[in-house]
C-alpha positions as CSV (number, residue, x, y, z in Angstrom):
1,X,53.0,133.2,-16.5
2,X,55.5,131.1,-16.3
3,X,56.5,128.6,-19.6
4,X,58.9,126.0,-19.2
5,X,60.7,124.5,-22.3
6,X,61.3,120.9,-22.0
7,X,64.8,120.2,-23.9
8,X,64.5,116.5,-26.0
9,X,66.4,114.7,-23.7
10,X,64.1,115.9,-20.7
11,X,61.2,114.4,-23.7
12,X,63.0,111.3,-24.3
13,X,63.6,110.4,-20.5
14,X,59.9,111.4,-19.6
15,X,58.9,108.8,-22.6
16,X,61.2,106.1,-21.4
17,X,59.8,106.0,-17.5
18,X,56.6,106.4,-19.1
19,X,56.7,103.0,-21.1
20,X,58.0,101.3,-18.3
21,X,55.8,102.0,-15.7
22,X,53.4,100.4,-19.1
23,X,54.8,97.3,-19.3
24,X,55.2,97.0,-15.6
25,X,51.4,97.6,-15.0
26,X,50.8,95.1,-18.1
27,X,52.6,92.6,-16.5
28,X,51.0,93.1,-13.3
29,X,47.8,92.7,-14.9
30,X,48.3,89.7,-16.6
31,X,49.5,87.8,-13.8
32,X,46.2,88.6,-12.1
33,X,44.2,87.2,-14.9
34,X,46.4,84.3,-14.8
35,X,45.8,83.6,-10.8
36,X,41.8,84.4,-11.6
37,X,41.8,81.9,-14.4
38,X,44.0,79.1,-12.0
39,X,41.2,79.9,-9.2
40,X,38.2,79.2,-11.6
41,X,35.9,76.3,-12.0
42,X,36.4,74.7,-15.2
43,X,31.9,73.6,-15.4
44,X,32.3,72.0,-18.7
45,X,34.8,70.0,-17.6
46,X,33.4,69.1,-14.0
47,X,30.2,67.9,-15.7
48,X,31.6,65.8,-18.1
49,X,33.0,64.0,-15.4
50,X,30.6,63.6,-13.1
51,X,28.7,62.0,-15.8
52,X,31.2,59.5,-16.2
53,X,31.2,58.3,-12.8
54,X,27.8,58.2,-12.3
55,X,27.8,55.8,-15.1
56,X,30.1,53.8,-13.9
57,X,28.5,54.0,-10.4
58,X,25.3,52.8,-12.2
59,X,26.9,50.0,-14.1
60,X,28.7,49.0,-10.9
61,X,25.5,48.7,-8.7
62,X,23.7,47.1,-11.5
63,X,26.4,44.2,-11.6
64,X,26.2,43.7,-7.9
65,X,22.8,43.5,-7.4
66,X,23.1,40.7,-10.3
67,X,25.7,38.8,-9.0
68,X,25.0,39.3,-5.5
69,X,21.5,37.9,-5.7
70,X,23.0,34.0,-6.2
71,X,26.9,34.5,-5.3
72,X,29.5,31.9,-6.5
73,X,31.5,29.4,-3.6
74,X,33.9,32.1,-4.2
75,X,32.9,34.7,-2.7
76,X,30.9,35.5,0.3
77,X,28.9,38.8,1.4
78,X,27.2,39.2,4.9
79,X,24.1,37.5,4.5
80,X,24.5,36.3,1.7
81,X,23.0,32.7,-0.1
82,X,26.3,30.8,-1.9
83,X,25.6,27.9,-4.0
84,X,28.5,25.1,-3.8
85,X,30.0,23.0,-6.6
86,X,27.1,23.9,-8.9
87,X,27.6,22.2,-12.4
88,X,28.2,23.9,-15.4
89,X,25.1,23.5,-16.9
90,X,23.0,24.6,-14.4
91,X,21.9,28.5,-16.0
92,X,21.2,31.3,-14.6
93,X,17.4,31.5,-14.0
94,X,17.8,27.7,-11.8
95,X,19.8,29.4,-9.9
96,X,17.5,32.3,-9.3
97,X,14.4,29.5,-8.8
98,X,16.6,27.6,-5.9
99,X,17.1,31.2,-3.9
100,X,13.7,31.6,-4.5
101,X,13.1,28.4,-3.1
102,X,15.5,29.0,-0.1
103,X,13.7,32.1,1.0
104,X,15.3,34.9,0.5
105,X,19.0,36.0,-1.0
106,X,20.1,37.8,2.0
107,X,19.7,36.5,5.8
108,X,19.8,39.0,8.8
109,X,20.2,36.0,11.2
110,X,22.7,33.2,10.8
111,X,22.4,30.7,12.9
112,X,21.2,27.1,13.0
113,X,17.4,28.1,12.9
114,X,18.4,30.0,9.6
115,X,20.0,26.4,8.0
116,X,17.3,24.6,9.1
117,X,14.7,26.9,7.4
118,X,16.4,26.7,4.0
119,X,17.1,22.9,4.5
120,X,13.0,23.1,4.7
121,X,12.3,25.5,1.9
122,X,14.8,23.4,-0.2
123,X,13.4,20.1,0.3
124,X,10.5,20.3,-2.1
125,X,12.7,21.3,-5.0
126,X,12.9,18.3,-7.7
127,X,16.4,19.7,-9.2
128,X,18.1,19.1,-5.9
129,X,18.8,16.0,-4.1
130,X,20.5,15.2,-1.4
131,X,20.9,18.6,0.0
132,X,23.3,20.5,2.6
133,X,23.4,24.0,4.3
134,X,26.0,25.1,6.3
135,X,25.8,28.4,7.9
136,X,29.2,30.4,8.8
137,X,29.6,34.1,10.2
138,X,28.8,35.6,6.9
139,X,26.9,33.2,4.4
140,X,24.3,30.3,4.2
141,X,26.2,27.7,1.9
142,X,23.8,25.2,0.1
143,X,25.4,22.3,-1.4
144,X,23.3,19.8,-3.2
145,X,23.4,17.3,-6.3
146,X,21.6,18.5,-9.1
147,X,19.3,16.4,-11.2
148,X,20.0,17.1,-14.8
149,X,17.4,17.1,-17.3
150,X,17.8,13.8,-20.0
151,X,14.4,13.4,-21.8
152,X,11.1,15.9,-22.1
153,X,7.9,14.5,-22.0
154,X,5.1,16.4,-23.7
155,X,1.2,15.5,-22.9
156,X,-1.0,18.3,-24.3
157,X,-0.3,21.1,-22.9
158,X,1.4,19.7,-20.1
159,X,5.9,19.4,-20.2
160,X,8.1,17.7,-17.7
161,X,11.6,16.7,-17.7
162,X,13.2,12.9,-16.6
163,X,16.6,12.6,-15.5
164,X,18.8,9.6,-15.7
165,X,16.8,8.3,-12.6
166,X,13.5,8.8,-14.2
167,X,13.0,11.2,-11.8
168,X,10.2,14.1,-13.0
169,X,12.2,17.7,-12.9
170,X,9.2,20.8,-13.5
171,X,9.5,22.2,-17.0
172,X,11.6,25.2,-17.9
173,X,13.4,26.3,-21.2
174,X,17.1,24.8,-21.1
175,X,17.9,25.7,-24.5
176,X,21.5,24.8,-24.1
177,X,20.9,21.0,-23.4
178,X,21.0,19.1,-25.9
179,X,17.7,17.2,-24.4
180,X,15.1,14.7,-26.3
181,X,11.5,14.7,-26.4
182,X,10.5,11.1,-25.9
183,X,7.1,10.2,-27.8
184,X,4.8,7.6,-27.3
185,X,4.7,7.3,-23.4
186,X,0.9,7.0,-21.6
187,X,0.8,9.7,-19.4
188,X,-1.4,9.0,-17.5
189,X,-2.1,9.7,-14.1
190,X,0.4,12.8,-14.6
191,X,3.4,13.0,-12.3
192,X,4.6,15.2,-10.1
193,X,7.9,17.2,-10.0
194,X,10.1,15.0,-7.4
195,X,8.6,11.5,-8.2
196,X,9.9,8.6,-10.2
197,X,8.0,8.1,-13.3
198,X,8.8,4.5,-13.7
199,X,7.4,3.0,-17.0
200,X,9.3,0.6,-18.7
201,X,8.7,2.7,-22.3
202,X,10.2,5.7,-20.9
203,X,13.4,3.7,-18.9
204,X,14.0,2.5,-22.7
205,X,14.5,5.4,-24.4
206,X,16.2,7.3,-21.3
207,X,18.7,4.2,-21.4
208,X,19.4,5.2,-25.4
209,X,19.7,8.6,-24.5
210,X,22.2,7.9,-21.6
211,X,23.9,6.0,-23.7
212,X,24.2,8.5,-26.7
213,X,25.3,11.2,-23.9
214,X,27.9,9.1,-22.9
215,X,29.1,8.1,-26.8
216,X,29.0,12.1,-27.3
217,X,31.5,12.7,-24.5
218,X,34.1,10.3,-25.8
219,X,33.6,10.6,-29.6
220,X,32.4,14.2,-30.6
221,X,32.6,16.2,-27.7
222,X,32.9,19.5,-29.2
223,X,29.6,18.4,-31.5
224,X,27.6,16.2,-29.7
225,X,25.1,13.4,-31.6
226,X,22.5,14.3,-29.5
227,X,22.1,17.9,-30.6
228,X,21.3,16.4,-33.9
229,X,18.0,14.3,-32.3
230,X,14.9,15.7,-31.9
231,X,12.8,13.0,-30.3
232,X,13.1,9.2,-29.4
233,X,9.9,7.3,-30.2
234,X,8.6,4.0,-28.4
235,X,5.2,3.9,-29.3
236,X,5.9,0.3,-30.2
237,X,7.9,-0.3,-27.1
238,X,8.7,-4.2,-27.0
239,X,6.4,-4.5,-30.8
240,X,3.2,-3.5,-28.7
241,X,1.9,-2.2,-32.0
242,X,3.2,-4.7,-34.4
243,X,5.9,-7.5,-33.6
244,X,7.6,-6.9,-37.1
245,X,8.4,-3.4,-37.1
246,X,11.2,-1.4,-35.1
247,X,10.5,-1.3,-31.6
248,X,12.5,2.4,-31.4
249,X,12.7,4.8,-33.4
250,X,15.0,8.5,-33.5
251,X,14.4,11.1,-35.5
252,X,16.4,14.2,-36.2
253,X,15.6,17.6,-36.4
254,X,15.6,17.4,-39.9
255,X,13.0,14.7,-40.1
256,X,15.4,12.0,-40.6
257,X,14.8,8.5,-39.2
258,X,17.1,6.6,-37.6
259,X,15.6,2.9,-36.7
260,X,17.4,1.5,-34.3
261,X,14.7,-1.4,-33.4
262,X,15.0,-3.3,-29.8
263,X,15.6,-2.0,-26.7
264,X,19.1,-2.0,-25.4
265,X,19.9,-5.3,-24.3
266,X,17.5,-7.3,-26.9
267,X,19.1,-7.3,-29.8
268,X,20.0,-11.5,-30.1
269,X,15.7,-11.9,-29.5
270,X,15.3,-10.0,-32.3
271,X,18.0,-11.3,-34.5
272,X,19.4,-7.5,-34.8
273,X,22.9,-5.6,-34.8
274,X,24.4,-5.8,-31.5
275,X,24.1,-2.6,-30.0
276,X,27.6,-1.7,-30.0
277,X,27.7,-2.5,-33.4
278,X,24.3,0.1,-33.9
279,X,26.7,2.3,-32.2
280,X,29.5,2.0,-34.4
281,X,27.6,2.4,-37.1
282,X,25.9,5.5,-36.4
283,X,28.9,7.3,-35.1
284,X,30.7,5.8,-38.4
285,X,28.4,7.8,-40.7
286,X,28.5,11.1,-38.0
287,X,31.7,11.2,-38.4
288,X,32.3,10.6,-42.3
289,X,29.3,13.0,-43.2
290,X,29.7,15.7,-40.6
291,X,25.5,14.6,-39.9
292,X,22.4,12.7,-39.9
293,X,20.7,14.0,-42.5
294,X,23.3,14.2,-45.3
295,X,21.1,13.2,-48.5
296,X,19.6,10.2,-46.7
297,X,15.9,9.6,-45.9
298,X,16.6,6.8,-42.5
299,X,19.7,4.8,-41.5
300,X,18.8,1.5,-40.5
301,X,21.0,-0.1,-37.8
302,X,19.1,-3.4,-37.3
303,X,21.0,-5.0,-39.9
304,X,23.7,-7.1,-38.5
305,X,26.9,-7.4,-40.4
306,X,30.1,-9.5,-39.9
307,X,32.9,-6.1,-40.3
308,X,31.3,-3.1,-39.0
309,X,33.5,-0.1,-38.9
310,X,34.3,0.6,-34.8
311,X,34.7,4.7,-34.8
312,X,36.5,4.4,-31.0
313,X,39.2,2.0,-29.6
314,X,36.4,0.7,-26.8
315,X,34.5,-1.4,-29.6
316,X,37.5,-2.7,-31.8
């Protein structure tokens, strides 16, 4: 049997290639786990993601199913129904009841049969007047003036608006008008939505409100008067209940009356304020008390007086 000796430099050179060949295999090693790890799926990760977008892909459909149901003059989609020029107070469910009204949101066919359909569906509807539809290649446009609500009439369980023109609009909520219930008017036989209600009692007190709107805009636009009255009352329209007491009457939501007495245009029968002078006045005390119901129980603006103070340079 043979033994062989190894000397300790035969050791320490069989150690050294030993320790490389080691590190040379580590390093091999780790570079594989390195390129596994690169060629992995991160799930976690991937997930969390996907989540994200389907979110916003929710949100996003959501949005253009809302404003693509009633679209804006600026904008068009195939099909579509686009409202031109509406006013700024027309709200959202109006314009939802007038594509209602039209027929549909979306049109497969444009072409003249499709105008004169809507033009047809449209007519009916009290809020528009005078209305247009154009088709093009990709939209029916309807453009139209829009009545807007002045006065509400309430009769029992019944509710219908008056504009300017007396004309009767179908009740529903506009919270954001600053309109006035008008109390006193016969109802009777009830109107319907698209005719005139001419009565003399109700033209009054539409007249005052007109008038008020149009103060508002001038003097106090950011707060309007009017969002401070809560009905106008003409149950002795013209002294049909009694001769001596005021023939109109406003009260505010706080249950402050305001007497304001003949109808617009009759103050010298009546020996009254003229009614820019009622106006004046009014505004006068709006404007020093920041409202109509600071401590007061009425104002009374019958009373003529020589030097009233004028709140806007059109009455001084």
């Amino acid at each position: 049997m043979r033994v062989y000796i190894e000397t300790r430099r035969q050791v320490a050179d069989k150690k050294q290639k030993i320790g490389i060949k080691e590190r040379i295999l580590a390093w091999r090693n780790g570079r594989s786990k390195k390129r596994s790890a690169g060629r992995g799926w991160n799930w976690l990760g991937l997930l969390k993601v996907a989540a994200v977008i389907a979110l916003l892909v929710g949100a996003g459909a959501f949005l253009r199913y809302a404003e693509g149901y009633v679209r804006s003059a600026n904008a068009g989609e195939e099909g579509s129904l686009i409202l031109v020029d509406v006013p700024g107070w027309v709200n959202w469910d109006l314009k939802v009841r007038v594509a209602e009204m039209a027929g549909t949101s979306r049109f497969p066919v444009l072409d003249d049969e499709t105008a004169t359909v809507v033009a047809r569906n449209l007519a009916p509807m009290a809020w528009l007047d005078d209305v247009r539809v154009q088709v093009t290649n990709d939209s029916v446009r309807v453009k139209a003036r829009w009545r807007k609500p002045l006065a509400l009439v309430v009769k029992g369980s019944q509710k219908f608006y008056v504009d300017a023109d007396l004309v009767v609009l179908d009740y529903m909520p506009m919270p954001h008008l600053p309109i006035v219930e008008v109390k006193g008017v016969t109802v009777e036989p009830a109107p319907r939505p698209g005719e005139r209600f001419d009565r003399e009692d109700l033209a009054a007190a539409v007249a005052l409100i007109s008038l008020l709107h149009r103060m508002d805009v001038e003097v106090a636009p950011k707060t309007p008067l009017l969002e401070q009255i809560a009905s106008v009352n003409v149950t002795n329209y013209k002294g049909r209940k009694s001769p001596r007491e005021p023939h109109i009457i406003l009260n505010t939501k706080d249950d402050i009356e305001i007497i304001w007495g003949a109808e617009i245009g009759e103050w010298a029968k009546h020996l009254e304020a003229k009614d820019e002078q009622k106006l004046a006045k009014l505004y006068t005390y709006y404007k020093q008390n920041g409202s109509l119901s600071a401590g007061v129980k009425y104002i009374n603006l019958r009373d003529p007086q020589d030097k009233v103070p004028q709140p806007i340079d059109k009455y001084r």
